[in-house]
C-alpha positions as CSV (number, residue, x, y, z in Angstrom):
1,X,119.7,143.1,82.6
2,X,122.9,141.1,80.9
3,X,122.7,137.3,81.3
4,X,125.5,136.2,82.9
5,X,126.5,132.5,81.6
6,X,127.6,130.0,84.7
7,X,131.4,129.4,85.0
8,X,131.4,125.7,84.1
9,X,129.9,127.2,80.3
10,X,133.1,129.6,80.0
11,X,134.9,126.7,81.2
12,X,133.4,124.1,78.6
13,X,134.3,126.6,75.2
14,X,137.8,126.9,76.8
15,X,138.3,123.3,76.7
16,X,136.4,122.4,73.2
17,X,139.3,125.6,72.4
18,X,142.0,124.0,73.3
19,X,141.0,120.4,72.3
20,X,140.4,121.5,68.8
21,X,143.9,123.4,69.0
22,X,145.4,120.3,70.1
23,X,144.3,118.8,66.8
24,X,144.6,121.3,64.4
25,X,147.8,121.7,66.1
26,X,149.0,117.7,65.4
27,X,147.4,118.1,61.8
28,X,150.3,120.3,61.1
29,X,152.9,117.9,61.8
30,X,151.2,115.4,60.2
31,X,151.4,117.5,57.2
32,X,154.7,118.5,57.7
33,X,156.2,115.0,57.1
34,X,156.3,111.9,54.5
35,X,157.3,108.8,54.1
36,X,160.8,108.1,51.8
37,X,161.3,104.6,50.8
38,X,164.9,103.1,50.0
39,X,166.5,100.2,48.6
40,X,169.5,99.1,50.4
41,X,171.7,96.6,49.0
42,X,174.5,95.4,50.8
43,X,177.3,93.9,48.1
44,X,181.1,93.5,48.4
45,X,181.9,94.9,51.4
46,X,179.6,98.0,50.3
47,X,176.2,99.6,50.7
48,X,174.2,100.6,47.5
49,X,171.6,102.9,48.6
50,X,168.4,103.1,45.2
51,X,171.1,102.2,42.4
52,X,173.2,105.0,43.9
53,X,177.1,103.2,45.4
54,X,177.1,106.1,47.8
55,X,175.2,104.3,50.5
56,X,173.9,107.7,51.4
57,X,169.8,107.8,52.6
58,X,169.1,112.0,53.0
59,X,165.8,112.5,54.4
60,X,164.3,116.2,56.4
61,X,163.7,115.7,60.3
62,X,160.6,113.4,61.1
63,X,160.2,111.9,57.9
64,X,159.4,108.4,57.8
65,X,161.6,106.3,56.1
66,X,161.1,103.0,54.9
67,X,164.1,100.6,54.0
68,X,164.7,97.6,51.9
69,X,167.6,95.9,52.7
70,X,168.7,93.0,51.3
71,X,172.5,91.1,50.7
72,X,173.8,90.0,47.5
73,X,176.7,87.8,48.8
74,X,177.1,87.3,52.3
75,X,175.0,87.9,55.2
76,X,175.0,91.7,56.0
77,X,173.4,93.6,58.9
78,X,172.4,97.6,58.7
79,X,173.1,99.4,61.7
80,X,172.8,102.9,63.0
81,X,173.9,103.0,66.4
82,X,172.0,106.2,67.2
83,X,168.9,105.2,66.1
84,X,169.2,101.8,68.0
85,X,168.7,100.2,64.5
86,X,170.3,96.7,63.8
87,X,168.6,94.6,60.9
88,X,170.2,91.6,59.2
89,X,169.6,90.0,55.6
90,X,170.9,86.7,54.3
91,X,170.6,86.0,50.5
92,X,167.3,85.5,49.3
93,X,166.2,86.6,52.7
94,X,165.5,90.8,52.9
95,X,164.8,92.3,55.8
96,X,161.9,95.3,55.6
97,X,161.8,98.2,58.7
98,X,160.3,101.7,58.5
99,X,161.4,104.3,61.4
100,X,161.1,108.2,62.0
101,X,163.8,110.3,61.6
102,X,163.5,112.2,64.4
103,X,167.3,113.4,65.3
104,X,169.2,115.6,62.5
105,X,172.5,115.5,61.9
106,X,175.0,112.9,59.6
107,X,174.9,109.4,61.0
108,X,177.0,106.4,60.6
109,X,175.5,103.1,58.3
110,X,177.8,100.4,59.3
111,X,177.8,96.4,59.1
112,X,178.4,94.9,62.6
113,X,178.7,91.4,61.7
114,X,182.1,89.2,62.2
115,X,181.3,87.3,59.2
116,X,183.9,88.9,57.3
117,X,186.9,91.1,58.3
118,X,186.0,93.5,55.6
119,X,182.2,94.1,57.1
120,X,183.6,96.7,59.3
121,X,184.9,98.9,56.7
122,X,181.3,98.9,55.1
123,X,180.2,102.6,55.5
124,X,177.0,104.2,54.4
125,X,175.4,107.2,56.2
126,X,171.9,108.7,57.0
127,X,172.1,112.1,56.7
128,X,168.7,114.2,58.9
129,X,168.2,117.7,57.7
130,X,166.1,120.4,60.0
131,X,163.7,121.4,58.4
């Protein structure tokens, strides 16, 4: 006569299942991103972005990115409004943040400080691509 196993047995493999699906599963994504660092040097009413004067950071969706800003002149600030990102950096004083990039699309770099007339026309831009 078939042994029949108790419910709470079936019950027990079903949940070490799905447990070890859960991180297999979060393994994946893991894998799936990395970390980009950037310079970002603020300069004459301009952002310099790794020795490039586009002031452009591209990254894929849920990368990490890691930034170095810092201000040759004045006192700048690096702000991306959607990300709710607003750092500052004084001469000789950097500022150092690292955050996921976890919407795609194109987004504005801008300089919100009233320091300066000309901050507002600094523009870089963050640019998220799907992967």
């Amino acid at each position: 006569m078939p042994t029949r196993r108790p419910n709470w047995t079936r019950r027990a493999f079903l949940g070490l299942g799905l447990a070890l699906g859960g991180i297999l599963g979060a393994r994946g994504v893991r894998a799936a991103q990395s970390k980009r660092d950037f310079d970002v040097v603020a300069r004459k009413y301009a952002f310099r972005v790794s020795g490039n004067d586009r002031g452009e950071i591209r990254v894929s969706h849920n990368d990490i990115v890691h930034v170095n800003f810092s201000s040759e002149d004045i006192a700048h600030s690096f702000a991306i409004e959607d990300y709710r990102i607003m750092k500052r950096a004084e001469p000789g004083r950097p500022a150092s943040f690292d955050f996921r990039a976890e919407k795609a699309g194109t987004f504005p770099i801008t300089c919100n400080l009233t320091i300066d007339e000309k901050c507002r026309e600094m523009k870089g831009t963050l640019v998220v691509e799907a992967r």
